[in-house]
C-alpha positions in Angstrom: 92.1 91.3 87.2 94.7 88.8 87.9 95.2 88.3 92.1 98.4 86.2 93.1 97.5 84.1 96.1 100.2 82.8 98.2 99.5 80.4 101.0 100.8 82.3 104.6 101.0 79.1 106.8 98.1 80.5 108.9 95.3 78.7 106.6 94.4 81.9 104.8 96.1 83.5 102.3 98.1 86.7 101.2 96.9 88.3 98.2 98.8 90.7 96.1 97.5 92.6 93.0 98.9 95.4 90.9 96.6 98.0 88.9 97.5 100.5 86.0 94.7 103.2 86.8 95.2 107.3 87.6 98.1 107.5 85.6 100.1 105.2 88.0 100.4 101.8 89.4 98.6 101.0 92.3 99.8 97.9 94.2 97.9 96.1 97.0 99.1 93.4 99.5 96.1 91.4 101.7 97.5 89.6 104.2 95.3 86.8 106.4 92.9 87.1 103.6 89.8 85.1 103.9 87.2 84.5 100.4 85.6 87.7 101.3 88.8 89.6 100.5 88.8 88.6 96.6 85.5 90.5 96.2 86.6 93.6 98.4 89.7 93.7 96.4 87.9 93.7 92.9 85.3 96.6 93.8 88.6 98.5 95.1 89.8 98.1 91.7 86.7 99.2 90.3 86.5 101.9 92.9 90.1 103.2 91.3 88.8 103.4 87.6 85.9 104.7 88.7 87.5 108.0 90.4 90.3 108.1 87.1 86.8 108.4 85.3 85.5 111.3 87.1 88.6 113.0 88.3 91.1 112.8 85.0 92.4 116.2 83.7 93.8 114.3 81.6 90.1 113.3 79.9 88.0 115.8 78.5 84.8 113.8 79.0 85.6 113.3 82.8 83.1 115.1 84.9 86.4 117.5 86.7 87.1 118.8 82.8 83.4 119.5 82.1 83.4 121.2 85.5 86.3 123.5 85.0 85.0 124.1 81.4 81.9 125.3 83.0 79.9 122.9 81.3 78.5 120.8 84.4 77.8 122.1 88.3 78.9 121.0 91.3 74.9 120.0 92.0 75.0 118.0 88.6 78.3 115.9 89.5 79.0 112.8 91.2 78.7 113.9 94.9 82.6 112.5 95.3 83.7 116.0 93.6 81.3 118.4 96.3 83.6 116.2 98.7 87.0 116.4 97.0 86.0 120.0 96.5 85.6 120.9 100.2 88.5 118.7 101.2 90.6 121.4 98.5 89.1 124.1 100.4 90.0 123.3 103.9 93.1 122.8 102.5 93.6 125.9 101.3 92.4 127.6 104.3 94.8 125.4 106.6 98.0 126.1 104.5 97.3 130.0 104.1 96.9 129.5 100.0 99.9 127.4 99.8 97.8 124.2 98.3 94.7 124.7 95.9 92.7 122.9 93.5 93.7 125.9 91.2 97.6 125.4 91.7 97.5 127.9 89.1 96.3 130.4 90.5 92.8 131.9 88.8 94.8 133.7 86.6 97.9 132.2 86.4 99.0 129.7 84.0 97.5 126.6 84.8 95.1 127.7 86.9 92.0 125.5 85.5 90.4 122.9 88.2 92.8 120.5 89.1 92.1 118.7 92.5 94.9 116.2 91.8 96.8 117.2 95.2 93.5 115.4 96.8 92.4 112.9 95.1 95.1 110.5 94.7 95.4 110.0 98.4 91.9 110.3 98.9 91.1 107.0 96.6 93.7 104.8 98.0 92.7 105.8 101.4 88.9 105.0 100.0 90.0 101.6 98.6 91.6 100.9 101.9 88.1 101.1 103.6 86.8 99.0 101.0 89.2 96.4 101.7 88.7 96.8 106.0 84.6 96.9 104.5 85.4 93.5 103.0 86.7 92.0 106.2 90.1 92.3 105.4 91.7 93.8 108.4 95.7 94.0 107.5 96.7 95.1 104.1 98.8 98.0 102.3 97.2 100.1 99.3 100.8 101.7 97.4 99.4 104.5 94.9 102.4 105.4 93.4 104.3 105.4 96.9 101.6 107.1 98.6 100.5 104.4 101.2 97.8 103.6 103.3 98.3 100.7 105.6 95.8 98.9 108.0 96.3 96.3 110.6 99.5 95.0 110.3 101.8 92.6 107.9 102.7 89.6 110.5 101.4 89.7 114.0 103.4 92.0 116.6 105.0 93.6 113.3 104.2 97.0 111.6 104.6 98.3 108.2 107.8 99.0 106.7 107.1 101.7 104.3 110.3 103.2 103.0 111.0 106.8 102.0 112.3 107.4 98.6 115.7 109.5 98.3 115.6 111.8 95.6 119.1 112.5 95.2 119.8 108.9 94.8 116.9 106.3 92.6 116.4 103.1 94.1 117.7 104.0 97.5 115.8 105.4 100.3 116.6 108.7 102.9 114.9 106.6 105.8 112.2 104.0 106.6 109.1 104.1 108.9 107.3 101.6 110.4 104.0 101.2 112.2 100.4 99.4 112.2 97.7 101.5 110.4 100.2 103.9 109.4 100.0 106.5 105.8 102.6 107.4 104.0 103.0 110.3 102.1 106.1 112.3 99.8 105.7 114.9 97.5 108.8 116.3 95.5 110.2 116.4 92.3 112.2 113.8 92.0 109.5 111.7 90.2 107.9 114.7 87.3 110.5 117.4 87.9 109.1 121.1 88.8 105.2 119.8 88.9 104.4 121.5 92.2 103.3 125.7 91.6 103.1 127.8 94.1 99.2 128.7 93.8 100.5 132.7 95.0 102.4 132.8 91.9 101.1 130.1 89.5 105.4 129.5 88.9 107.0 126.3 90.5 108.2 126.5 93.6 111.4 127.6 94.6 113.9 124.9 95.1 114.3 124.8 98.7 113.6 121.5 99.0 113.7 118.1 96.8 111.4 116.1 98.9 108.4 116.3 102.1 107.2 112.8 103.2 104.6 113.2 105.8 103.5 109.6 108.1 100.3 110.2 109.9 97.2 107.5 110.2 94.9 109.5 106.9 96.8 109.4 103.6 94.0 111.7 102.4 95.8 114.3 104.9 99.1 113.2 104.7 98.8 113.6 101.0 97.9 117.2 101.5 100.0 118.3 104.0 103.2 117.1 102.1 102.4 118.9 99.3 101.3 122.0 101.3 104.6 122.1 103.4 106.9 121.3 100.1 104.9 124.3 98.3 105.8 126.7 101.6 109.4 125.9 101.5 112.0 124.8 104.1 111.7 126.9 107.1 108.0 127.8 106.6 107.0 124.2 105.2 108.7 123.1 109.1 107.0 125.2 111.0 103.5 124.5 109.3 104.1 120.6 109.7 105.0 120.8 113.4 101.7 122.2 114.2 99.4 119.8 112.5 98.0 117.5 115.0 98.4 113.2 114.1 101.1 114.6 110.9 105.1 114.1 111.2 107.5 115.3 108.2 110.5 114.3 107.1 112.2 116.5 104.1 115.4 116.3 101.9 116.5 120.1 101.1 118.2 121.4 97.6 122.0 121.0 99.3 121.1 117.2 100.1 120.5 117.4 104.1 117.6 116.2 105.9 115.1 117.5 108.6 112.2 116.0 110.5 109.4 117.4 113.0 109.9 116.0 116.4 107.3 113.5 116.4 108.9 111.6 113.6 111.5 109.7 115.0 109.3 107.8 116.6 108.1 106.1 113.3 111.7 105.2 112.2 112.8 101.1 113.3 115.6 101.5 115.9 119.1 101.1 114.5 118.1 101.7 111.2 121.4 102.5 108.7 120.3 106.2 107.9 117.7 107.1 109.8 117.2 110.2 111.8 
């Protein structure tokens, strides 16, 4: 693992790493970093591969595949997929069927185990904890522009995460900022009609093109984006609006944007194209 160390003019330093693992790059930024940091940011990394290892669909020896093949139990896995598992569950319950970890459906096509709407925000929110476990109290984990922040960049200055527009690449729809903040968009901008409708087992309708959700649990901001994109525009808006600590922003299918009433708040004053 190579770690870029930068001096910040405060005696410690800023650390910055990047990590091919899950099928995306996962970029961390350790700011105020003291020689504890190093270590916390290595076992993070090895955190990562380990969950690729045991979550992959993409690998038939991974523990989720011999689990959906019905070649392991729940009682003989790593007891990170009982809680992945549940955390699927409560999902499903909380978005009335609208996110599973059988997007499928049971019968549908696709409907083997996938937990993939959990676990990606789930293990950067994990490695997050590993870093604050390692003393390092202001740092960013970016899975594949999912983010979970801690702390905060520069003293008196938040985050500034910025939300991807998916009409135009390289440009964003709007940025939020904030200390401790997650950072969240699911859409399908990035692998085109991924996201099924777990009802139906087909993609979902295109209503919308993007949901970012901000929130202080990218574990649950993770979900809930997905959950609201998979409901639609009016639905998906309603649903966000009543989950406590979430706010959404969304682009719909004729290129407008909407966000819950909460969000504002999140978005830097006087920013070009914000809400």
């Amino acid at each position: 693992m190579t770690v870029r160390r930068q001096e910040d003019g405060m005696e410690r330093a800023v650390l910055r790493h990047a990590e091919q693992v899950m099928g995306t790059v996962v970029s961390f930024d350790l700011r105020r970093a003291d020689d504890r940091a190093v270590d916390g940011l290595r076992r993070a990394v090895a955190w990562l591969h380990r969950v690729d290892r045991v979550f992959s669909t993409y690998r038939p020896d991974s523990q989720i595949s011999r689990l959906g093949r019905g070649e392991l139990t729940v009682g003989e896995c790593d007891p990170d997929v009982a809680e992945v598992l549940a955390l699927g569950a409560a999902a499903e319950r909380d978005g009335d069927g609208f996110f599973s970890v059988r997007p499928g459906g049971p019968d549908g096509p696709g409907g083997g185990l996938d937990p993939s709407g959990v676990v990606k925000g789930w293990a950067v929110e994990r490695a997050s904890r590993i870093l604050l476990g390692a003393g390092s109290a202001d740092h960013s984990v970016n899975g594949g522009g999912d983010v979970q922040t801690a702390g905060e960049p520069e003293p008196g200055r938040g985050w500034s995460l910025a939300v991807a527009h998916p009409l135009h690449p390289g440009a964003f729809a709007t940025v939020v900022r904030g200390s401790g903040i997650a950072l969240a968009t699911s859409g399908t901008a990035e692998r085109g009609e991924h996201i099924l409708d777990p009802h139906t087992g087909r993609p979902v309708p295109a209503g919308l093109l993007s949901v970012s959700v901000v929130g202080e649990s990218l574990t649950a901001a993770d979900i809930a984006a997905t959950t609201a994109f998979a409901m639609g525009p009016g639905a998906g808006r309603a649903w966000l609006e009543t989950r406590p600590g979430l706010e959404g922003f969304a682009v719909t299918a004729e290129g407008r944007a909407w966000w819950t009433p909460g969000f504002p708040a999140y978005v830097p004053e006087g920013l070009t194209g914000a809400p």
